[in-house]
N, C-alpha and C positions, 0 to 999 in steps of 0.2 A: 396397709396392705400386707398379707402375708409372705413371709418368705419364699415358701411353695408357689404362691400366683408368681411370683417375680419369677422363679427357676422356669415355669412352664411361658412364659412371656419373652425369658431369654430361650429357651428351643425354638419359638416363633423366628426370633429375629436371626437366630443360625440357620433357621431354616430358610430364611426370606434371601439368605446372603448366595445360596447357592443360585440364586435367578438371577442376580445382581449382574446386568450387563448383557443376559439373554433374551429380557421379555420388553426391550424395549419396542414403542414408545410408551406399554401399559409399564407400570409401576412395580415394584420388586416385594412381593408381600408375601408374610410365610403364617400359616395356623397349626395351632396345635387343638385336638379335642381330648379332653379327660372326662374319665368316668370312674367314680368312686376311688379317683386317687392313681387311676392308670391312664397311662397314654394310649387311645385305641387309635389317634388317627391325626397325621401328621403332613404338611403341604407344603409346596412353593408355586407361587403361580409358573404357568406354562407357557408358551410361543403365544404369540397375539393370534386369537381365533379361538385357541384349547383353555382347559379350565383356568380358573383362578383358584388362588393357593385354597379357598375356604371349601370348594369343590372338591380338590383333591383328598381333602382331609376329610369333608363327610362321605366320599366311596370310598376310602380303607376302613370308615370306620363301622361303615353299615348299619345295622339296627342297636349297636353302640351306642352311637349319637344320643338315640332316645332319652331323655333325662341327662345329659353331659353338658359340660362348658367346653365354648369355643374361645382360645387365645386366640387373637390376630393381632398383628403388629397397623394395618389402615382398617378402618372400617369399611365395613361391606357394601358393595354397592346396590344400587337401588333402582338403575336404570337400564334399559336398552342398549350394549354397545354393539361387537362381535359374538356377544355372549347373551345369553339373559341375567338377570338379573341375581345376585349371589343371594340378598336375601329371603328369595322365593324359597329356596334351598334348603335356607338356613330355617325356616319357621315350619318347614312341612317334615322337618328330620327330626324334629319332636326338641332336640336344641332347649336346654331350661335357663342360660345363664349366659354373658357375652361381655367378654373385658380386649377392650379397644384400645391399642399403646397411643393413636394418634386421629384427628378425626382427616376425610380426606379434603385434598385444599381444591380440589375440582368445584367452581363456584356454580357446578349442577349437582354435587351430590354433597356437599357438605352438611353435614347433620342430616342428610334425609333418608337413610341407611339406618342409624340410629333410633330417629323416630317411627319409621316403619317397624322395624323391632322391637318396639317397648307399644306401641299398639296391640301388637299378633301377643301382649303378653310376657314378653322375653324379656328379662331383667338386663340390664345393660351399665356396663362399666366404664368409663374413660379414664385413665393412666392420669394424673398430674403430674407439672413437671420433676421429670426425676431423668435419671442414664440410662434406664431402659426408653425413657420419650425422645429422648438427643439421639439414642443410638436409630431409633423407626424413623426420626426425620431425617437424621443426614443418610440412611437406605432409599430414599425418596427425593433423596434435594433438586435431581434436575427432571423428574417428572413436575417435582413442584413448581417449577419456575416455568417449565414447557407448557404445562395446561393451563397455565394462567396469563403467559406472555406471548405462547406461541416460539417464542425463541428459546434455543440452547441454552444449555450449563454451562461455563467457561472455566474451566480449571487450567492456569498457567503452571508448567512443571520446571522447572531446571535445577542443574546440580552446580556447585560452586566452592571455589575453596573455600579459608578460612578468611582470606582478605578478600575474597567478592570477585573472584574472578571464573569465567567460563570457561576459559580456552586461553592458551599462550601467547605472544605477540604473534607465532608462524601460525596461529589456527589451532594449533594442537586441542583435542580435548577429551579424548579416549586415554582413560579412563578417569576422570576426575573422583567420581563416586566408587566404590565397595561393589563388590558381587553381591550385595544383601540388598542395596538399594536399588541395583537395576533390576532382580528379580521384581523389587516393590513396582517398579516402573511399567513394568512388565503385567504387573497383576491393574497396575491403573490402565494401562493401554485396554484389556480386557473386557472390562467395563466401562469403556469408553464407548461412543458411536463413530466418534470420528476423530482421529489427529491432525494438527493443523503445523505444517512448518514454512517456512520460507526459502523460494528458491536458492537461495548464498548456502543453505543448509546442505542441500541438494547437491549443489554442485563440490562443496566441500567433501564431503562424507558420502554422497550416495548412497543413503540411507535405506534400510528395510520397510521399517516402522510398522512389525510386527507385531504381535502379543506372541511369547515363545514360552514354554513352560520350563524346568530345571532341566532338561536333559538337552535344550535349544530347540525343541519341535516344536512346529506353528500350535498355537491353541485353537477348540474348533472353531471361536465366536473371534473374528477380525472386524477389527475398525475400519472405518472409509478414511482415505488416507490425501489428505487434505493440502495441496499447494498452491502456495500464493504465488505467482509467479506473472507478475505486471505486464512483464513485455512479452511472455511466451517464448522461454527460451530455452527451457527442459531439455535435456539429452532427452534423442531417444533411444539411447541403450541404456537409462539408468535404471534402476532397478526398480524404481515406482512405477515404471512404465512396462519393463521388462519380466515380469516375474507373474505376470496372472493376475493380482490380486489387484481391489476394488481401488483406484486411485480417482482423485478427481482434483481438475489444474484448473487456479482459478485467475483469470486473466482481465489484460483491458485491450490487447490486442493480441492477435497472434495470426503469422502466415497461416492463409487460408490450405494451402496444400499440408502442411505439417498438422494441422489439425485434424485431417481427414486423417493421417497417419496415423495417428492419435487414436483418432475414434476406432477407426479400424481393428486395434489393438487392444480394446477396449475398454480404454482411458477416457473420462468423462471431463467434456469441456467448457468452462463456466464462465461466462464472462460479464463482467461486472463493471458500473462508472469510477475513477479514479475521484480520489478527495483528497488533497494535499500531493498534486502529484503523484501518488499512489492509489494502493487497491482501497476500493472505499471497504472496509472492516465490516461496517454495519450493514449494509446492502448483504455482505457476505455471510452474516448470520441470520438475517432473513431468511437467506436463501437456503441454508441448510435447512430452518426451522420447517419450509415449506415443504422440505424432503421428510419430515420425521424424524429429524436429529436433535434428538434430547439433552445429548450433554459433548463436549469439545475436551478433551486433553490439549492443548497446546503447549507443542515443546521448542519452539525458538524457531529461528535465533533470536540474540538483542532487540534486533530491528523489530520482527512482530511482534514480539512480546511489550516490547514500548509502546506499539501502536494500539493493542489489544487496551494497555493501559490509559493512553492517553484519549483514548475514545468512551472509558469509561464501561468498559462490555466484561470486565472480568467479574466473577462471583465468589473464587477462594485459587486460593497460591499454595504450593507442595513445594519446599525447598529443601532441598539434601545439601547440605554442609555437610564437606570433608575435609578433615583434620591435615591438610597439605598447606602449603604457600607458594603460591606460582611467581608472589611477584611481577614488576615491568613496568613501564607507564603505557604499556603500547596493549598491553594483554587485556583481553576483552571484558568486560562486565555483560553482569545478565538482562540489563537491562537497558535499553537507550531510548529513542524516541524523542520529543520533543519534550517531555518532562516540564517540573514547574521553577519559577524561578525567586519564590519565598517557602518558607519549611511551613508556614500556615497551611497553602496551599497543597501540602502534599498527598496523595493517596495512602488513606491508611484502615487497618486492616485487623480484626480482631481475632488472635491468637486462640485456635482451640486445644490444637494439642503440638505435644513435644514426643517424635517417636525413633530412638537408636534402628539403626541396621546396622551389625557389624560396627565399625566406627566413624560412621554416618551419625550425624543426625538430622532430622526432620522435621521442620516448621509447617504447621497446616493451619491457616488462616483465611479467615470469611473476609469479604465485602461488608 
């Protein structure tokens, strides 16, 4: 494949990055169209209901199109959703040529977008594996998993020293990570649908759990901001509750009168059956999934993050190691739960990249 196809394959996938986290639960997909060697028309899909990225690109590009290639990082779709169909679009724009970074994992459209296109005529490309293919899939990893499972992405986050610690024996744990890594943090929250923490978090820190940009202003696309909180015991002045923004406490009891308060305030209340004594995890991913929630950040504490693990429901882990030593036998690790008791047994995890922030660095590892 030529140099040039790969350059106009990567302006796709820059382009697809700018929806990343907007257009959920449709998928984050970006096209580019070239004509004689020019860019005339360039996309990112839109809000679920408005176009998708390959629309966007054939009206700027207008009677351009005619005779041109369309880059897209998923192949076009072929069916009925909110929309019509992209590749109606694509064949009646006069469109002569069509290179596909990935095919879609929707097991209604998979290759049938493709085939419809190479009928109407249209020569049609698919990508082999290469880093422009890894970069379109991991742009798509938890619509991949949602359209096919029904359930969320599960990304576990936390930062830690050099010797594995979270927090001090008193709790401490601002700042363990760099300014570089919690912007990173910050850009994951963004593209998240929902954060998930645990009450002890809560009540420690009374946390934001924001998406803020460098200057500390909210960004416009917030997360649903996710507590486990077993017995229902949430202040209600803390700021999850207090501040506006979309929160939802997921419980297995709670005073019926504090609840109305709750709602009142408009704090959403969720309640679910206990499995080990605790919130049952899985019920709880159901339950998001049923809302349209495609992908989960979870950022602690120990405790869910243990549970998340011992239930088997994670799909990739984000570790910020920083260059500290907290020391202590009392000072916390990032992980607890009921864990396993031979090193066979243990959960393990296949390393895709290694990324510095400042002097941070960053483990990001698959299921």
């Amino acid at each position: 494949m030529m140099d040039l196809d790969m350059d106009y394959m990567q302006q796709a996938i820059i382009s697809a990055h700018s929806a990343l986290g907007l257009v959920s639960p449709n998928p984050a997909v970006g096209a580019v169209i070239v004509n004689s060697g020019n860019v005339v028309g360039l996309g990112a899909t839109r809000l679920p209901g408005n176009d998708h990225a390959e629309i966007v690109a054939l009206k700027q590009a207008g009677e351009k199109a005619n005779g041109a290639e369309l880059y897209v990082t998923l192949e076009p779709c072929s069916s009925y959703g909110k929309t019509p169909p992209c590749i109606n679009s694509i064949i009646s724009s006069g469109i002569s040529k069509i290179h596909v970074a990935i095919l879609d994992p929707n097991p209604n459209e998979s290759g049938n977008g493709i085939r419809e296109l190479t009928k109407a005529g249209i020569e049609v490309l698919v990508y082999r594996e290469d880093t422009l293919v890894s970069q379109a899939k991991q742009l798509i990893e938890s619509y991949s998993k949602y359209i096919v499972t029904g359930k969320p992405f599960i990304t576990v986050k936390y930062a830690m020293s050099i010797d594995g610690k979270i927090a001090t024996s008193t709790g401490q744990s601002q700042w363990i990570s760099g300014k570089e890594s919690r912007r990173e943090v910050h850009r994951l929250r963004s593209i998240s649908d929902a954060i998930i923490v645990g009450i002890r978090t809560v009540l420690l820190d009374n946390p934001k759990l924001t998406a803020r940009n460098i200057d500390g202003q909210n960004m416009e696309k917030q997360p649903l901001r996710v507590v486990i909180d077993t017995n229902g015991i949430i202040p209600i002045d803390s700021e999850l509750v207090s501040d506006g923004g979309s929160t939802l406490i997921v419980c297995t009891e709670m005073d019926p009168e504090k609840q109305k308060t709750l709602e009142f305030r408009g704090v959403i209340v969720e309640k679910v059956m206990k499995y080990g004594g605790q919130t049952d995890l899985t019920q709880l991913i159901e339950k998001l999934g049923q809302k349209e929630i495609t992908s989960v950040l979870v950022e602690g504490g120990s405790r869910i993050s243990g549970g998340f693990i011992d239930r088997g429901l994670v799909d990739k882990f984000v570790v910020f190691i920083s260059p500290i030593v907290l020391g202590g036998s009392d000072s916390l690790g990032p992980i607890s739960g009921v864990g396993v008791d031979n090193i066979k047994d243990a959960v393990r995890f296949k390393i895709s990249q290694f990324k510095q922030y400042g002097d941070d660095i960053a483990i990001i590892g698959y299921a």
